[in-house]
Rosetta silent file (secondary structure, phi, psi, omega in degrees, C-alpha in Angstrom):
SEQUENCE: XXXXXXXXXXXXXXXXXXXXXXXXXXXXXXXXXXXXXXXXXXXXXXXXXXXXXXXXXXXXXXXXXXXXXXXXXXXXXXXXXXXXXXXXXXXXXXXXXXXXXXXXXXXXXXXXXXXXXXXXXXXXXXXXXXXXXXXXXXXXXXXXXXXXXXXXXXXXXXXXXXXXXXXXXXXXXXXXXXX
SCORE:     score description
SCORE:     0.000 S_00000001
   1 L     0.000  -32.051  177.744 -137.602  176.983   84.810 S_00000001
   2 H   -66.615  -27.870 -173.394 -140.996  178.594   85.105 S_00000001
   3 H   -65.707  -29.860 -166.818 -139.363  181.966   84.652 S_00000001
   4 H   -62.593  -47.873  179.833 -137.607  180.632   81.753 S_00000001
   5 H   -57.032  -27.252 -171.370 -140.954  179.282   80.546 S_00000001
   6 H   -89.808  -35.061  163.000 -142.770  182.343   81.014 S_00000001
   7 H   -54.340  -30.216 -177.667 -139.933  184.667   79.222 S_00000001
   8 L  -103.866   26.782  174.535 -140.371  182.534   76.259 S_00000001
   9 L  -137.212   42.314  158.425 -143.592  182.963   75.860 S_00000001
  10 L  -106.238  159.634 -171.175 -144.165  186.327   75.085 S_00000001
  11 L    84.351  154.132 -170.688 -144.463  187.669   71.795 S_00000001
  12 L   -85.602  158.018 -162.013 -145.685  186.340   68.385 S_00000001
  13 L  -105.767   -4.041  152.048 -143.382  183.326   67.316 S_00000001
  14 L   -64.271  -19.207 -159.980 -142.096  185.361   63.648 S_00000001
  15 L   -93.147  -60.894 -173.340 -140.803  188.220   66.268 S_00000001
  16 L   -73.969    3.291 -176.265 -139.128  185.431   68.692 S_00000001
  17 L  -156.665   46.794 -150.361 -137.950  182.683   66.321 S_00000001
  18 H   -82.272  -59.665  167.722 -137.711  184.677   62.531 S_00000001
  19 H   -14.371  -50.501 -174.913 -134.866  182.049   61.709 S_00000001
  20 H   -81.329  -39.274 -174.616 -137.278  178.766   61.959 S_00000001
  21 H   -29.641  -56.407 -178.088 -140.026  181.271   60.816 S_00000001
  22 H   -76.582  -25.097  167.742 -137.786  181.125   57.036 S_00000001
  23 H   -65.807  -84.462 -160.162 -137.215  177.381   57.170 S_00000001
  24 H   -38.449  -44.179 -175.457 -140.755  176.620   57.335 S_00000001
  25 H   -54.379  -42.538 -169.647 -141.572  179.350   54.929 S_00000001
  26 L  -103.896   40.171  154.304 -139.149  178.384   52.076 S_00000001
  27 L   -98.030    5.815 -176.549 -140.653  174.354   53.045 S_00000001
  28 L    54.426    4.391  171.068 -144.085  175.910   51.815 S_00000001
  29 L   -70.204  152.113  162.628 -145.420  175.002   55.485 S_00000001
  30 L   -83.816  130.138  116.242 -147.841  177.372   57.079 S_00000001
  31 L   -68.510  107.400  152.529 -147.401  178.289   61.087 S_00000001
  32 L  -113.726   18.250  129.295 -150.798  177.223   62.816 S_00000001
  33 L   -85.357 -166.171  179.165 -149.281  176.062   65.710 S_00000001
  34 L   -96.395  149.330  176.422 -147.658  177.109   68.870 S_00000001
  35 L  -102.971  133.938  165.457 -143.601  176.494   68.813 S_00000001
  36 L   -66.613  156.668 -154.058 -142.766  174.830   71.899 S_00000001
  37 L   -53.983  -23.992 -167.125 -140.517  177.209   74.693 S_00000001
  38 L  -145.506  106.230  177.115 -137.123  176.284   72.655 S_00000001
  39 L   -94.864   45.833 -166.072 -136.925  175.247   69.080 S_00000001
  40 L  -113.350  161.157 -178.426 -133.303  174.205   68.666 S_00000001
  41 L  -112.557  143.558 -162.301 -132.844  170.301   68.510 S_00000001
  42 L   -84.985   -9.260  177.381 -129.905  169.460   71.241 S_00000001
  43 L   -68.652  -67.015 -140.591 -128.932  167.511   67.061 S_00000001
  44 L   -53.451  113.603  173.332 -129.767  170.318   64.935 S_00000001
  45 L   -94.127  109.622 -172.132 -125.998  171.820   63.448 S_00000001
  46 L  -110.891  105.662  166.269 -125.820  175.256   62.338 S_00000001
  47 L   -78.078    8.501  173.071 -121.968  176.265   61.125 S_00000001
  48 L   -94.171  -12.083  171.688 -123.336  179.544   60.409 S_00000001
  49 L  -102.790   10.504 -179.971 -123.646  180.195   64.040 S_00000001
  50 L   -38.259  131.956  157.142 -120.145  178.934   65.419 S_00000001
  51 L    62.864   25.049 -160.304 -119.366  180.008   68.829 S_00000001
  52 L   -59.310 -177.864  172.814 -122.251  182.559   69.401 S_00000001
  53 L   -95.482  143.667 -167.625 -122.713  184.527   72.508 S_00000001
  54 L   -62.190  161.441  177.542 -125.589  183.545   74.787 S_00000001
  55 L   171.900  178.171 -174.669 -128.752  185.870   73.549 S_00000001
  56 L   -47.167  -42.889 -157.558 -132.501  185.862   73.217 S_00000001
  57 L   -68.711  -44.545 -157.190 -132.201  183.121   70.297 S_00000001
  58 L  -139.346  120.302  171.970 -129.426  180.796   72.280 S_00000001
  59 L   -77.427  -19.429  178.087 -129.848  181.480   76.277 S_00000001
  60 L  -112.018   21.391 -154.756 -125.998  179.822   76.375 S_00000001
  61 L    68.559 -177.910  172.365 -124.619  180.172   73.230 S_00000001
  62 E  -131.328  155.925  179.540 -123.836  177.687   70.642 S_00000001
  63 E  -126.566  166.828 -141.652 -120.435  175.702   70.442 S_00000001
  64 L   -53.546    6.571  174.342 -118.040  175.067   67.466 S_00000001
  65 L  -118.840   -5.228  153.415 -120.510  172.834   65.584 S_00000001
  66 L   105.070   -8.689  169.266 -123.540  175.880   65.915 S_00000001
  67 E   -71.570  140.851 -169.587 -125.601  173.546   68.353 S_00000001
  68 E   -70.080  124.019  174.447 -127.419  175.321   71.167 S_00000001
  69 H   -78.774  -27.683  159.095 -125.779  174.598   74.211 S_00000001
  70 H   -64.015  -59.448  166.712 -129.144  174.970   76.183 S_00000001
  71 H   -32.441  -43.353  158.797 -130.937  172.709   74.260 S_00000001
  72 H   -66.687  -38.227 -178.540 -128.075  170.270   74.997 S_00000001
  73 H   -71.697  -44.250 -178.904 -127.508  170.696   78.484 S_00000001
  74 H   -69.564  -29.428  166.174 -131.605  169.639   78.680 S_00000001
  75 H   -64.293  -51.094  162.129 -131.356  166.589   77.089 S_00000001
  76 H   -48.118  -30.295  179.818 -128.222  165.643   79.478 S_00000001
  77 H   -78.949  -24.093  177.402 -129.973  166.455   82.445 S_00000001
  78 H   -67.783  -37.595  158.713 -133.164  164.312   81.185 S_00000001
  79 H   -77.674  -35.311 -171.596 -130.779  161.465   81.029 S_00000001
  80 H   -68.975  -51.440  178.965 -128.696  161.730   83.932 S_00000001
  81 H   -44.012  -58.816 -169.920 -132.153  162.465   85.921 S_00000001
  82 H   -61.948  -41.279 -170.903 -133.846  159.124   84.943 S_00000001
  83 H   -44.723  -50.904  178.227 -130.571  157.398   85.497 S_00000001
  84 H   -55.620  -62.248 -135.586 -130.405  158.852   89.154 S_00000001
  85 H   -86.241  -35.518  166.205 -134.205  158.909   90.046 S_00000001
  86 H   -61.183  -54.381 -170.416 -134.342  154.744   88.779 S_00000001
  87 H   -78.845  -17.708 -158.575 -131.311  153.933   90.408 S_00000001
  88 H  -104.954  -19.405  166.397 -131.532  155.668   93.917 S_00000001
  89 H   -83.060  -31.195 -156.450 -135.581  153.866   93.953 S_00000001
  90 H   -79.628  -63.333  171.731 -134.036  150.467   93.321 S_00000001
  91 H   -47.024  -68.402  173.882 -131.544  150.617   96.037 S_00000001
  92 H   -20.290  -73.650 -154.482 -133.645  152.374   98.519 S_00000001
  93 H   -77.879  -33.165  154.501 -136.029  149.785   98.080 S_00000001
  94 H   -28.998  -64.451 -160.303 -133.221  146.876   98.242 S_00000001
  95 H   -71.310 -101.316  163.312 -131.987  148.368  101.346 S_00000001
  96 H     9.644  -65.917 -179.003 -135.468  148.987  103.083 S_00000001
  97 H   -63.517  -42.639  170.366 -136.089  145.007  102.492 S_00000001
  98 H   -63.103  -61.329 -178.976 -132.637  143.801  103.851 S_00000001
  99 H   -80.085  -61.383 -131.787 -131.919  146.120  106.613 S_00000001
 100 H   -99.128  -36.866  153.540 -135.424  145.741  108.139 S_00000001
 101 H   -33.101  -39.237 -167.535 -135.263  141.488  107.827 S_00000001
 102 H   -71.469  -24.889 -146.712 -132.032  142.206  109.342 S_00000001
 103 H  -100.879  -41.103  168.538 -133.156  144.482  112.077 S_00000001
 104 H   -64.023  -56.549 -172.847 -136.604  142.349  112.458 S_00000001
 105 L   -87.653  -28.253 -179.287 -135.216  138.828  113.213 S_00000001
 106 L    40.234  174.408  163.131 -131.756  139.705  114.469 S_00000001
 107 L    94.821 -145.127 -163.560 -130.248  137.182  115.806 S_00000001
 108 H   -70.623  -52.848 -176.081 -127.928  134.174  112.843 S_00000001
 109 H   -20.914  -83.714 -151.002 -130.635  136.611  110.160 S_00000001
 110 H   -46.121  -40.650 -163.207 -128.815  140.017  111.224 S_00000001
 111 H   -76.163  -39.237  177.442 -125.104  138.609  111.102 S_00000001
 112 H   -49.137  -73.634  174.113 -125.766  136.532  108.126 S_00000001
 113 H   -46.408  -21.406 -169.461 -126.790  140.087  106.336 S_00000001
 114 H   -92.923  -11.588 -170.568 -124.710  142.186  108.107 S_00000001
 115 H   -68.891  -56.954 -168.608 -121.653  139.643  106.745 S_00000001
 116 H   -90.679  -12.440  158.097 -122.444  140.178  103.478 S_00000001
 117 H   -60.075  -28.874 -174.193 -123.336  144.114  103.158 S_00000001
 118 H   -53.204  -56.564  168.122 -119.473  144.448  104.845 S_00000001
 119 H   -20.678  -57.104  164.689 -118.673  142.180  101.580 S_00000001
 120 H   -98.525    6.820  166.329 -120.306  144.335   99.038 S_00000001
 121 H   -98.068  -24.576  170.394 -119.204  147.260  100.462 S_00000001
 122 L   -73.960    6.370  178.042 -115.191  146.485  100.315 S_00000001
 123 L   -96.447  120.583 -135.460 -115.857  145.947   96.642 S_00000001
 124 L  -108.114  127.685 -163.013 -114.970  149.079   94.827 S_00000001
 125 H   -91.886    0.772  153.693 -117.935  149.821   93.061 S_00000001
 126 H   -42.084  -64.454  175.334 -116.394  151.224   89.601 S_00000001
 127 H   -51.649  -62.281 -174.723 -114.537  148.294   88.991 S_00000001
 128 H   -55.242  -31.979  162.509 -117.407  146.240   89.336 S_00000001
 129 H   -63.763  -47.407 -174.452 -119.654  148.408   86.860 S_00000001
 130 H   -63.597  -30.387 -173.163 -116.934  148.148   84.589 S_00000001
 131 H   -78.123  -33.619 -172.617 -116.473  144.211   85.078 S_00000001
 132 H   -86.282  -13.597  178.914 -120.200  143.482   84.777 S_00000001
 133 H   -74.336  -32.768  154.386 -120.704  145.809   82.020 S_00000001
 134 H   -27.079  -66.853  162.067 -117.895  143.892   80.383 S_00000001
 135 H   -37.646  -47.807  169.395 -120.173  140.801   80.821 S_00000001
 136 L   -67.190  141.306  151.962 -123.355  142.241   78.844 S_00000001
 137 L   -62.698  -51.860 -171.733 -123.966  141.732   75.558 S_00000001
 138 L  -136.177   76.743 -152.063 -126.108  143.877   74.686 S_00000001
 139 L   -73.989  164.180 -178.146 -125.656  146.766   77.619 S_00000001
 140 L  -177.904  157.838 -167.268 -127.949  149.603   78.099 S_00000001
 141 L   -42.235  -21.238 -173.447 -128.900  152.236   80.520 S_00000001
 142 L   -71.007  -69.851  177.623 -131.272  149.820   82.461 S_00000001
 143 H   -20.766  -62.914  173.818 -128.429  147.589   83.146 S_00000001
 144 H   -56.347  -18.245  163.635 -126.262  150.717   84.550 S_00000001
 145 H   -65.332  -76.809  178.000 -129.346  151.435   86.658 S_00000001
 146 H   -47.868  -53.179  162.383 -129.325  147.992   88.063 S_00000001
 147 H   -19.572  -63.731  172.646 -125.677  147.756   88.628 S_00000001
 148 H   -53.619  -43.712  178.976 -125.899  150.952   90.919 S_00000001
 149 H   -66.532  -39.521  168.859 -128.633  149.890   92.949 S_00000001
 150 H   -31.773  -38.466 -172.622 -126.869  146.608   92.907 S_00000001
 151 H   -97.768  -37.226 -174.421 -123.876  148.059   94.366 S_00000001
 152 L  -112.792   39.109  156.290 -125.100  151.406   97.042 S_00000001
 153 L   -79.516   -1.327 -150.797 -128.323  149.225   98.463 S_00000001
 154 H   -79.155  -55.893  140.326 -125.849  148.455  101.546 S_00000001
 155 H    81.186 -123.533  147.147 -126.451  151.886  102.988 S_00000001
 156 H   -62.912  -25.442 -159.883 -129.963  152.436  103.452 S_00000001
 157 H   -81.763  -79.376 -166.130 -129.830  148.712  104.555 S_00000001
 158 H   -58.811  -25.781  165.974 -127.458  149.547  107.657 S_00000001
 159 H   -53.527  -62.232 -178.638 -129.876  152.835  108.269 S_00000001
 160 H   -89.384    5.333  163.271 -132.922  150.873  108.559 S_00000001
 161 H   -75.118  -39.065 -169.911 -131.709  148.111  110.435 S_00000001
 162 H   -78.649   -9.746  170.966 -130.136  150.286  113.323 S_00000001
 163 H   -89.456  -41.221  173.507 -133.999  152.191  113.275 S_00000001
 164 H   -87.017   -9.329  161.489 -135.231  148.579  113.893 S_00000001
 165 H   -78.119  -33.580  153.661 -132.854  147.730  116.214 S_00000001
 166 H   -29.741  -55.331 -173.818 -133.497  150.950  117.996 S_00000001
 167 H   -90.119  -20.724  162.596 -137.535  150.695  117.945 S_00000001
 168 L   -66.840  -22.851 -162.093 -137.120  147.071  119.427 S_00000001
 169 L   -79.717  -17.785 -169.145 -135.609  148.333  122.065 S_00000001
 170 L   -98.965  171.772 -123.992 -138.493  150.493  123.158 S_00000001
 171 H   -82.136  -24.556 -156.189 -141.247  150.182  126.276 S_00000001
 172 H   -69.041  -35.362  165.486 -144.217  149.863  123.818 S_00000001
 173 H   -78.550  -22.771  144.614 -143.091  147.042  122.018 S_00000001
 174 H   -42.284  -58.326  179.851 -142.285  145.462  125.053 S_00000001
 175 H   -51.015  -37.928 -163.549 -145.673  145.973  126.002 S_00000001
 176 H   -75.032  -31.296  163.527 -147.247  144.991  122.698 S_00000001
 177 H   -77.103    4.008  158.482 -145.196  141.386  123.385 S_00000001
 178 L  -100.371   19.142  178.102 -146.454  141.081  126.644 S_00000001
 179 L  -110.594    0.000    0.000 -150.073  141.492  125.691 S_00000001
């Protein structure tokens, strides 16, 4: 992306972008700012541009409604990313809390926890996004965030328990309970 960034920023912005250059112009706007690295809208429909060929203007083309397929592709990744980077901290930190109670106390603790991650792991977790999403009223991405973590905390949970079952086992913490 820096290369991308750095390609698009050579040149005066009538020689790289003489299309917006003619909007603004017959809007009686002045350019005195800088155009940001890509000025397509992942919205913005141009039918005069159907099906273009990737070029300097459109790094991908445009598809049958004249919208920039780069421009599009960036917004989808900006959603899918927060979706991911939210849901994969929630579990992690579910799992982290769970497996290391489990892994700390052992003993009716571990079995109790270890009963019910087997539980929420035979539960096929599509269906269950679909059933609870069913359930919401008024659903939204946070909700699909929670769901996931809801569902892939088990996981990390059996990972750090078997690291705390593992580090009890070893001479120093023997030592540190016999001090």
């Amino acid at each position: 992306s820096f290369l991308l960034a750095l390609f698009f920023s050579f040149g005066t912005p009538k020689t790289l972008y003489p299309k917006l250059e003619k909007e603004l112009a017959a809007q009686g706007k002045q350019v005195s700012s800088v155009y940001p690295m890509f000025p397509y809208s992942f919205r913005q429909v141009d039918l005069d541009d159907t099906f273009a060929e990737p070029s300097f203007s459109h790094p991908l083309g445009t598809n049958k409604s004249g919208q920039d397929v780069f421009s599009r592709l960036i917004y989808g990744t900006r959603i899918s990313l927060t979706i991911g980077v939210f849901a994969v901290s929630i579990y992690i930190l579910i799992g982290i809390f769970f497996g290391a109670l489990a892994g700390y106390y052992g003993g009716r603790v571990d079995i109790l926890i270890q009963r019910f991650i087997e539980v929420v792991i035979s539960v096929p977790s599509f269906f269950l996004i679909l059933t609870i999403a069913a359930f919401i009223e008024n659903r939204s991405i946070f909700h699909i965030m929670l769901v996931i973590a809801l569902v892939r905390w088990c996981g990390p949970a059996r990972l750090v328990r078997s690291e705390f079952l593992r580090l009890r086992q070893l001479d120093y913490v023997s030592a540190a309970k016999a001090v």
